[in-house]
C-alpha positions in Angstrom: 38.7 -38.1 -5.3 38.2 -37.6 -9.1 36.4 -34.3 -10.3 32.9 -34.0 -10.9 30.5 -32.8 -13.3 27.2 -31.8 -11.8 24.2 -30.4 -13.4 20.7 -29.0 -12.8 18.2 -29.7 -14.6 15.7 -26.8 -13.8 12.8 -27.5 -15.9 8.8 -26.7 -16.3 6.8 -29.7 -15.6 3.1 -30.0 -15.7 1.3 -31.3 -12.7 -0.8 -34.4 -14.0 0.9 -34.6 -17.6 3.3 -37.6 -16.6 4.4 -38.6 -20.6 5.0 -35.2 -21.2 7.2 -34.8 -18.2 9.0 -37.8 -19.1 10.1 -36.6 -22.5 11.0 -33.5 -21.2 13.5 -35.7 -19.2 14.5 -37.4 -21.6 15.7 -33.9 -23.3 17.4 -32.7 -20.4 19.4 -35.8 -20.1 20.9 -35.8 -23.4 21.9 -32.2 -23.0 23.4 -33.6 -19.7 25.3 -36.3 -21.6 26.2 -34.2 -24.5 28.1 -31.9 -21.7 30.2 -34.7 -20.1 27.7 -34.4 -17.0 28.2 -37.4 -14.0 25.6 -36.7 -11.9 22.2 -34.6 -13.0 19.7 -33.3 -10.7 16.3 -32.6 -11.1 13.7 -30.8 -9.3 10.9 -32.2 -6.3 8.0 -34.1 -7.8 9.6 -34.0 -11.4 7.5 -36.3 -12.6 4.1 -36.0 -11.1 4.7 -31.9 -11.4 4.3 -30.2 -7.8 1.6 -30.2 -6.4 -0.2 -32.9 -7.3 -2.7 -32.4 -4.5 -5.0 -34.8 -4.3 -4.6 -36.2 -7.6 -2.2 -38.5 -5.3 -5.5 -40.1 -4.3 -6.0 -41.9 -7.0 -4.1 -45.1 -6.9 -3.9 -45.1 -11.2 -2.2 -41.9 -11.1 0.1 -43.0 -8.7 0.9 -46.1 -11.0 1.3 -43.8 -13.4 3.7 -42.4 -11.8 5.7 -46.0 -11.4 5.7 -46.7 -14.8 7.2 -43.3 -15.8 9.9 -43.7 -13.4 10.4 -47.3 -14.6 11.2 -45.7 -18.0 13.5 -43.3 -17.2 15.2 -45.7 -15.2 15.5 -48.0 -18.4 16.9 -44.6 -20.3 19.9 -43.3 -18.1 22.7 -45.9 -19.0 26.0 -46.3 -17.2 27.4 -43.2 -18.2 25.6 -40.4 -16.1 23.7 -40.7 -12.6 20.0 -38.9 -12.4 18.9 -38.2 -9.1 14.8 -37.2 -9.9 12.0 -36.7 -7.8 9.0 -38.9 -7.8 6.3 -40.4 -5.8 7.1 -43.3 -3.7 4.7 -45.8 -3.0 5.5 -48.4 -0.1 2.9 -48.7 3.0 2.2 -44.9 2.6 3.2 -42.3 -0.1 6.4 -40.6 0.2 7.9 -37.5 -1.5 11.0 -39.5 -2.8 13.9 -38.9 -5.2 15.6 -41.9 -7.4 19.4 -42.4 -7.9 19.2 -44.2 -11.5 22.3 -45.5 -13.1 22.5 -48.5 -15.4 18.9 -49.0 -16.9 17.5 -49.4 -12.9 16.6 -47.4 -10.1 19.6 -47.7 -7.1 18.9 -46.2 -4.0 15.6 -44.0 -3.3 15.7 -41.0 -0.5 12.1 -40.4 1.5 11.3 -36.3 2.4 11.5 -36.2 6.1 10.3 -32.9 6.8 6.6 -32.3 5.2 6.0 -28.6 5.0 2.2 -27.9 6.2 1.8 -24.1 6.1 1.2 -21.7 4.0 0.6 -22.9 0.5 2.2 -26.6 1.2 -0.1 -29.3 2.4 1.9 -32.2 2.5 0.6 -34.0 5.7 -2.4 -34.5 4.1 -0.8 -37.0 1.6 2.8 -38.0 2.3 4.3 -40.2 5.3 8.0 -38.3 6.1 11.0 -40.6 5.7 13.7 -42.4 7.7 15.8 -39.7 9.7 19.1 -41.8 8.7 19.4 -41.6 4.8 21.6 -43.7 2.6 25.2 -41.7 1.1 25.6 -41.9 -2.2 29.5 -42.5 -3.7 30.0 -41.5 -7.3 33.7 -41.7 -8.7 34.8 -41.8 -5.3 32.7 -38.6 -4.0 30.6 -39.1 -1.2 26.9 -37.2 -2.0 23.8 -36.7 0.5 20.4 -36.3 -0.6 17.7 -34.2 0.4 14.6 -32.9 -0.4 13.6 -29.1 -0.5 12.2 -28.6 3.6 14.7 -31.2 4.4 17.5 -28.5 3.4 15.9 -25.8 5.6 15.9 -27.0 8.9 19.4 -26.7 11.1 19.2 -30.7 12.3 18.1 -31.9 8.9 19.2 -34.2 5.8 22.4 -31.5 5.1 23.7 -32.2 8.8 23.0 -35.3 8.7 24.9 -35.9 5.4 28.0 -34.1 6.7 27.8 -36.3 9.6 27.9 -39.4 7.7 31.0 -38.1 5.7 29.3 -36.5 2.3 31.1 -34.0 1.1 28.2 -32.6 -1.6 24.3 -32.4 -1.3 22.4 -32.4 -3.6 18.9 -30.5 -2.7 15.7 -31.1 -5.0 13.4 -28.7 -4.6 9.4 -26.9 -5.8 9.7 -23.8 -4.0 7.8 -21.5 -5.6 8.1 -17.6 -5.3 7.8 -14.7 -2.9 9.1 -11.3 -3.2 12.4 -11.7 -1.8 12.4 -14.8 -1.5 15.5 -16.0 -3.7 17.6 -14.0 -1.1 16.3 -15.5 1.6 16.8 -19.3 -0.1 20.8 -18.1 -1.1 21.4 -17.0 2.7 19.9 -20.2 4.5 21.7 -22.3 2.0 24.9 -20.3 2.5 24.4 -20.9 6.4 23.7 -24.4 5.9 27.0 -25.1 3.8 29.3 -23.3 6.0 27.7 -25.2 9.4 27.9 -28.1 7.4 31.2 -28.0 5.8 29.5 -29.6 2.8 29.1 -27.7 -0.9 25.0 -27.7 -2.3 23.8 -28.1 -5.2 20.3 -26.2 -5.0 18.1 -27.4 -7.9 14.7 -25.9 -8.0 11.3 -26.0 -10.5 10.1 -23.8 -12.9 6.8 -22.9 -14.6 3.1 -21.5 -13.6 1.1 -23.9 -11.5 -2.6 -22.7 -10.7 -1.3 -19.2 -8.5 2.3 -20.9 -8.0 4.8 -20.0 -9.9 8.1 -21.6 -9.5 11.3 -18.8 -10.5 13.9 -21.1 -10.8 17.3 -19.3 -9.6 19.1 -23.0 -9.0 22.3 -22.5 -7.7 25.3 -23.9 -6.3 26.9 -23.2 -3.0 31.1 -24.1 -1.9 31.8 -25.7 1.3 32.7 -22.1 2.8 29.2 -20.9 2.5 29.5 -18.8 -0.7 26.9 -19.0 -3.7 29.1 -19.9 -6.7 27.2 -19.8 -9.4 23.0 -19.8 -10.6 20.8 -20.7 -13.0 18.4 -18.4 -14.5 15.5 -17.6 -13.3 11.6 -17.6 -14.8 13.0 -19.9 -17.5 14.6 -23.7 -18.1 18.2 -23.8 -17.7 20.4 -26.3 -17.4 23.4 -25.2 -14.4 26.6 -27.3 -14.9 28.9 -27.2 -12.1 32.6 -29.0 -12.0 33.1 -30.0 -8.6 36.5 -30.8 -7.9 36.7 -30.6 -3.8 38.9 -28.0 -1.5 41.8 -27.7 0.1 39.6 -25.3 2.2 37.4 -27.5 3.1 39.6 -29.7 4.1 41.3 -27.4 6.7 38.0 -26.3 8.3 36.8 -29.7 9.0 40.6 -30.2 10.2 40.4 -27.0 12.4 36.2 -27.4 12.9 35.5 -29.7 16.5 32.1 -30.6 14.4 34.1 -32.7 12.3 34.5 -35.0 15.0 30.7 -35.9 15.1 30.8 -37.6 11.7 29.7 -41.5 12.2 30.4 -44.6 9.7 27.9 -45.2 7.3 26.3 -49.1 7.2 27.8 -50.7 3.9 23.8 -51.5 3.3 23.7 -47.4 3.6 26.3 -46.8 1.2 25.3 -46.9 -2.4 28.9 -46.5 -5.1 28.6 -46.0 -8.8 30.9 -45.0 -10.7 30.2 -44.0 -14.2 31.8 -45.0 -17.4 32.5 -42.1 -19.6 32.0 -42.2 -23.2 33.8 -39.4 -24.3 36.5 -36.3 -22.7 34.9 -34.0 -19.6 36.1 -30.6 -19.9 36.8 -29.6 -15.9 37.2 -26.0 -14.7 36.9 -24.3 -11.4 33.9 -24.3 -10.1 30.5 -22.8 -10.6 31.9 -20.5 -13.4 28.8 -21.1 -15.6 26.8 -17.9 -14.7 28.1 -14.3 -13.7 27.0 -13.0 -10.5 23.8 -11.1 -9.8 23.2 -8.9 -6.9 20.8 -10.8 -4.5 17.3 -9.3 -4.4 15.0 -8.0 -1.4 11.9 -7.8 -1.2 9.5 -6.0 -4.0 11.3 -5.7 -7.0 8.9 -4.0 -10.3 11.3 -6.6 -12.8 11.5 -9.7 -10.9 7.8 -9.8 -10.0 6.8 -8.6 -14.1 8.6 -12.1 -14.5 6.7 -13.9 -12.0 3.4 -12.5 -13.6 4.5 -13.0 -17.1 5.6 -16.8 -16.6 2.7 -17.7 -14.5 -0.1 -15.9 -17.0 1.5 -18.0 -19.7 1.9 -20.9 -18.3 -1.6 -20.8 -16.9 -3.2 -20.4 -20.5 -1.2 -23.0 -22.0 -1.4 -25.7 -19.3 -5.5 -25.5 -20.0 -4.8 -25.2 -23.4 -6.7 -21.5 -24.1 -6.8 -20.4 -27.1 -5.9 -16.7 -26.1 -7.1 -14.0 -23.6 -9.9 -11.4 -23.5 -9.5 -8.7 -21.2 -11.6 -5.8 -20.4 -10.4 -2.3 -20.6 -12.1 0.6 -19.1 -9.0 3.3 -19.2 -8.3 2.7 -15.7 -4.6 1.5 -14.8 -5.5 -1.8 -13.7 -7.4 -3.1 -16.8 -4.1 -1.7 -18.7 -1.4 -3.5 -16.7 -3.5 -6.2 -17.1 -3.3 -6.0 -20.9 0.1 -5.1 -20.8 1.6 -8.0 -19.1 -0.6 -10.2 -20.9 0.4 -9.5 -24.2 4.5 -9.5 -22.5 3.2 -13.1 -21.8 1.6 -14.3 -25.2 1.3 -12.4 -28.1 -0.3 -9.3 -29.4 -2.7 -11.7 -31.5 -3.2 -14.1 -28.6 -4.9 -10.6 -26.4 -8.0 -9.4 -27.6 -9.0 -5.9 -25.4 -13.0 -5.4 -25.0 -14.1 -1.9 -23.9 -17.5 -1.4 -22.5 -18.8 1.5 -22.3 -21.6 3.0 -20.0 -23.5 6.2 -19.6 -21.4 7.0 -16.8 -18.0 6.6 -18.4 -16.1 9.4 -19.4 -14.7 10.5 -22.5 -11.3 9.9 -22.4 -11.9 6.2 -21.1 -12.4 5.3 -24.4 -9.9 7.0 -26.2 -7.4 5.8 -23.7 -8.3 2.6 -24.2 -7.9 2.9 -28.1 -4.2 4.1 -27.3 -3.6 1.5 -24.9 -4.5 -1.1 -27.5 -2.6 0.6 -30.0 0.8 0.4 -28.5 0.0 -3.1 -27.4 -1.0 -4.0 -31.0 -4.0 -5.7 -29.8 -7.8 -5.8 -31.6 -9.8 -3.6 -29.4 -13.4 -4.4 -29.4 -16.0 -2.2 -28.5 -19.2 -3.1 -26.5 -21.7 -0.4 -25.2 -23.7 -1.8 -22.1 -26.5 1.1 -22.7 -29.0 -0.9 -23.9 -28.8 -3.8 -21.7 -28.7 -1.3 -18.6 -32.2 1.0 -19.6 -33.8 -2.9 -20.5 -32.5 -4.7 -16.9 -32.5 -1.4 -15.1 -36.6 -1.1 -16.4 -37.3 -5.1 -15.3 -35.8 -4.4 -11.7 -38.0 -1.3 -11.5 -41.0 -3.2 -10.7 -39.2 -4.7 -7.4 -36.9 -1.7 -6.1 -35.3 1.2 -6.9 -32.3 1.2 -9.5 -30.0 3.2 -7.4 -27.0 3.5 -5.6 -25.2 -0.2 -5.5 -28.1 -1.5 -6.9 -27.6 0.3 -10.0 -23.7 -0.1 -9.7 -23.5 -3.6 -9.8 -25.8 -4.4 -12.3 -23.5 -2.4 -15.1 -20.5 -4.7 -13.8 -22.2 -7.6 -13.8 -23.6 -6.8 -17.3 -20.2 -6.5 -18.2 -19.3 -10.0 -16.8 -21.8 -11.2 -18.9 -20.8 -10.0 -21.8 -17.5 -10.8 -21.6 -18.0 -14.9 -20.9 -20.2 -14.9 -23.9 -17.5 -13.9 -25.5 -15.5 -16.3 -23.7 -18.1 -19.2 -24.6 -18.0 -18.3 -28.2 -13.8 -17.6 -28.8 -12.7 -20.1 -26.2 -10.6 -17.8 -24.3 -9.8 -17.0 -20.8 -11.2 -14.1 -19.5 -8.1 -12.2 -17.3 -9.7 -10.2 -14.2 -8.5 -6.9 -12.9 -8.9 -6.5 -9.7 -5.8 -5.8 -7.4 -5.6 -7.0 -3.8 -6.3 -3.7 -2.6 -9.9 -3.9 -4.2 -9.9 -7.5 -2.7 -9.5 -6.5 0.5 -11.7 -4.3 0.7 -14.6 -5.8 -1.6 -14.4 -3.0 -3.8 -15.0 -5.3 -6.5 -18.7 -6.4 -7.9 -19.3 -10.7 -7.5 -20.3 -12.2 -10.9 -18.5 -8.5 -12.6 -15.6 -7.4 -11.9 -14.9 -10.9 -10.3 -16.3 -13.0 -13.1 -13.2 -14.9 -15.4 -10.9 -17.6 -15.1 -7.3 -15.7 -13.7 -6.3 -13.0 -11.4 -3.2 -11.7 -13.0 -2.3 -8.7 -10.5 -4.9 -10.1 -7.6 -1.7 -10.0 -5.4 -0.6 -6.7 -6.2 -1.7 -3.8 -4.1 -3.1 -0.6 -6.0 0.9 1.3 -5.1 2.3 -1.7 -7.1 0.2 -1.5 -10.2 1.4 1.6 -10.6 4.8 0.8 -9.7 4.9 -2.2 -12.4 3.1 0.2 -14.7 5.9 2.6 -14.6 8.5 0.0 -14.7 6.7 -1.0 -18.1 7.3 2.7 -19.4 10.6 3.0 -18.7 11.9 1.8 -22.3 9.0 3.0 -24.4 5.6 4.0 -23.3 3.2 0.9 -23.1 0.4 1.8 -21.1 -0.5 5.5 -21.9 0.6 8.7 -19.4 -3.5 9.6 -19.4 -4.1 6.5 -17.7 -1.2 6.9 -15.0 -2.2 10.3 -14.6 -5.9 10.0 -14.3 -7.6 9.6 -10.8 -8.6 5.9 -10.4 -12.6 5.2 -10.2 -15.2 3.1 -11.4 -17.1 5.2 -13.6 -20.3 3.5 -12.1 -22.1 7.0 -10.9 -21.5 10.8 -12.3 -18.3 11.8 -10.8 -17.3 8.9 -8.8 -13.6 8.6 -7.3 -12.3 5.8 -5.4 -11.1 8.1 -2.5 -15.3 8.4 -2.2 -15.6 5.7 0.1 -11.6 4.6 0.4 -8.7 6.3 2.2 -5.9 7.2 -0.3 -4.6 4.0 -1.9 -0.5 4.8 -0.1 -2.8 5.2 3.2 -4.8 2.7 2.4 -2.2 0.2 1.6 -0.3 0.7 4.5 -2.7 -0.6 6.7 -3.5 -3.9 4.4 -0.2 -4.8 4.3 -0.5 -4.8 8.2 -3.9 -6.2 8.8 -3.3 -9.0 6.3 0.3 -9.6 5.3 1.5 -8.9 8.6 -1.7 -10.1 11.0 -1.6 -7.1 12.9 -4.7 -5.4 15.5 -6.5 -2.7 14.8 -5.0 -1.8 18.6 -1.5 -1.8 17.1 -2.3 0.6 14.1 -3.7 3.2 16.2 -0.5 3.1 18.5 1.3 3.6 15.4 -0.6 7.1 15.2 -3.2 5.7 12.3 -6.3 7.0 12.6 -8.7 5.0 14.5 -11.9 5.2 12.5 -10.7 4.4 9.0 -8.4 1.9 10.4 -11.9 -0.3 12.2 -14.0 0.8 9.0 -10.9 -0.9 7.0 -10.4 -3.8 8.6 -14.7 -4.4 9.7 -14.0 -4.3 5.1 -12.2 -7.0 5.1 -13.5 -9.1 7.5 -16.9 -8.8 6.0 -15.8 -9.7 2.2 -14.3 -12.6 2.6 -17.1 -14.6 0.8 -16.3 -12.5 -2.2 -12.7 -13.4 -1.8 -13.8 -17.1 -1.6 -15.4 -17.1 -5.2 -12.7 -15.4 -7.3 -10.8 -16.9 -9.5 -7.4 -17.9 -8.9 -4.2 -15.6 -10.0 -0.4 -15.3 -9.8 0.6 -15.2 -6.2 3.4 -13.0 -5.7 3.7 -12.7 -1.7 3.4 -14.9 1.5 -0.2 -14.0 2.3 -1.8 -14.0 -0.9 -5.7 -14.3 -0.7 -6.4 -17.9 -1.4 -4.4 -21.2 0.5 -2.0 -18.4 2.1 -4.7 -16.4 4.1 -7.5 -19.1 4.9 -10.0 -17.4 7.1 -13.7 -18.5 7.8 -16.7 -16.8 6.3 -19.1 -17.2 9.4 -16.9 -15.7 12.2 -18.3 -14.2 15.2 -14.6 -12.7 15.9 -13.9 -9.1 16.3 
């Protein structure tokens, strides 16, 4: 068996933008080639971007998606093997990856296990493939194929490869992130290697899609079970790997009664290539390309800042937005808001708008002049006075301006304001609400509510400041007023948040176990919760949904995000 030269190409696609996606192929291939690469991997869906949704419904975009892979096909000569993903088109659609080699596509591999929960909905447009896949030789090393959920389960593409004698998979895959979530990829894939007896090579997408974002982390795992060596993550990167086979190996599948259970593979199942080399290939041991990083569980303030940062980026310039506008009323939520925007754009790409009220205090201003002077921003200023006496006068004559009444109209005066501004700039209005405030409904429809993306809408209110202080660690960013200030609203004299809401830890808590978790009221009050605020909490969240339903999307950071994570009807009788 001669060595191999493998290679990831993790890269940011963009769902829909086919000729783009195809020259960012073509880039990642001649960096391959450059590097003496013989087999290059890319990620699920490469060139549709993931997911497509129903975009796959329309048969042109689907031949769209032919003719790209047609072209690629006619790019990759006899000197390296890509293995990319792409929609397959026979009786049904199929989630498929290409082997190309020599100007022409050479074996294809179908997804047989089409994930259907959470965010994935691939029943709705993909058929899963044929249980037995092909092998694939190259340079005398037998490869198997699969396709991200293929990888996850324990009777899946992996065991099925090992069975038919591969000694390397190569795993394409758009999973996109979770707190905690690269651990928990590394220890499956570990698991699977190890039962297996066969080395990975994990390659995974990149880039903001809608509330997606994919983080990257690709990474190779030895035969043993032991990640080797990873890719960045929340950025391109291109992991090369020399794979050069182990004596180890060898002896566990000598030692190993599972070895016995490998069958012959069909000639017509077999597909061999070997590659001509145009110039020397460097080999070393393998998977030295990246040091090693201490996995990571669960909420971690730096790697979800990334996952913000890189889906608020690539959000704006996927639709092409001029910049950002975001509205800052010297609360903490308004300020991380501003602050991770700018860590995702540019200081001249933010513009802050404050908007004062009668009921705002006086250092929510001046807060918000510091805030937009360490950030470097243009702060705007706005006071909503004079619309609130004229719209609070017009309401007059029907009911009392008062209470919520009164409340919501100086939110949604503010929404107003700041989609002019929007209409007139061109750019995207960022929300602040945090998924505390979603919850709950402690947010204003057509106000608070009104923009185009939720940057911190999963993040509850002990997060924000937990971000926010992660922020300040190196130099101060968002000022210590605003961390130190109780959070409110400012819509009445003297109004607090711990008016109406338990304390935000308190308070938190419970979410995390009413939603995240799906847990009873039942099983909160046996955990010694009080049993008032708990129903008053949860009877909150059941009856705001329809709010929920009409905000705008944002970054989602968790496995029960509001939006396709959590899908719960409006009209519910349930209690």
């Amino acid at each position: 068996m001669s060595p191999l030269k493998l290679a990831c190409a993790q890269v940011n696609v963009a769902v829909g933008a086919i000729e783009q996606n195809v020259d960012r192929c073509y880039s990642a291939i001649e960096e391959a080639r450059s590097l003496g690469v013989d087999v290059l991997l890319f990620p699920e869906l490469t060139l549709t971007g993931y997911p497509p949704e129903d975009l796959l419904l329309q048969p042109q975009f689907v031949d769209a998606n032919d003719a790209a892979l047609a072209k690629v096909a006619q790019y990759v000569g006899d000197d390296i093997v890509v293995v990319i993903g792409f929609v397959r088109r026979g009786d049904d659609l199929h989630n498929s990856v290409a082997v190309l080699f020599d100007h022409r596509v050479q074996m294809t591999y179908d997804k047989q296990i089409l994930p259907n929960y959470t965010v994935f909905d691939e029943c709705r447009y993909f058929r899963p493939g044929d249980p037995q896949p092909q092998l694939l030789e190259v340079n005398g090393v037998p490869l198997g194929l699969a396709i991200c959920e293929d990888a996850w389960s324990p009777q899946g593409a992996i065991a099925q490869a090992s069975a038919m004698g591969a000694e390397l998979v190569l795993v394409a895959n758009a999973s996109p992130y979770e707190m905690g979530r690269q651990a928990a990829r590394e220890r499956l894939m570990e698991v699977r290697a190890s039962d297996a007896s066969v080395a990975i090579l994990y390659c995974n997408l990149v880039g903001g899609q809608d509330e997606l974002v994919f983080d990257g982390g690709s990474f190779f795992v030895d035969a043993l079970g032991s990640v080797q060596t990873r890719a960045a993550r929340f950025t391109e990167d291109l992991l090369v790997v020399d794979f050069l086979g182990e004596e180890a190996r060898y002896r566990k599948r000598l030692l190993d009664p599972r070895g016995g259970l490998r069958s012959d593979v069909e000639p017509a199942r077999r597909r061999i290539i070997k590659t001509r080399p145009t110039h020397a290939r460097p080999v070393s041991s393998i998977g030295l390309s990246k040091p090693m990083e201490a996995p990571i569980e669960g909420f971690d303030p730096e790697e979800v800042t990334q996952a913000i940062v890189l889906g608020t980026r690539d959000y704006v310039r996927k639709n092409h937005a001029p910049g950002v506008l975001v509205a800052v009323s010297g609360g903490i939520d308004s300020a991380l808001v501003a602050a991770l925007a700018v860590a995702a754009l540019d200081p001249s790409a933010v513009q802050l708008v404050a908007l004062p009220s009668r009921y705002s205090s006086p250092g929510s201003l001046t807060d918000a002049t510091a805030l937009a002077k360490n950030l470097g921003c243009e702060l705007v200023t706005l006071p909503i006075e004079a619309a609130h006496r004229s719209l609070s006068e017009i309401l007059a004559r029907e009911l009392p301006v008062e209470g919520l009444v009164d409340e919501n109209l100086q939110s949604r005066i503010r929404g107003m304001l700041m989609m002019a501004l929007s209409n007139g700039s061109g750019r995207l209005v960022l929300t602040t609400g945090n998924k505390s405030e979603l919850a709950v409904g402690y947010s204003t429809l057509y106000g608070d509510t009104a923009g185009g993306f939720a940057v911190i809408k999963d993040l509850y209110k002990t997060q924000v400041y937990a971000i926010a202080a992660h922020l300040n660690q190196q130099q101060i960013v968002i000022p210590t007023e605003i961390l130190a200030k109780p959070p409110s609203a400012e819509l009445r004299p003297d109004q607090l948040d711990t008016d109406t809401l338990p304390d935000y830890p308190v308070l938190d808590e419970v979410l995390v176990s009413l939603v995240d978790r799906d847990q009873s009221v039942a099983q909160l009050v046996g955990r010694g919760f009080d049993p008032e605020m708990v129903a008053r909490v949860d009877a909150l969240i059941r009856r705001n949904e329809y709010k929920r339903r009409q905000s705008p999307v944002g970054v989602r950071l968790s496995s029960k995000a509001f939006g396709k994570d959590r899908r719960m009807p409006i009209s519910s009788g349930y209690v």
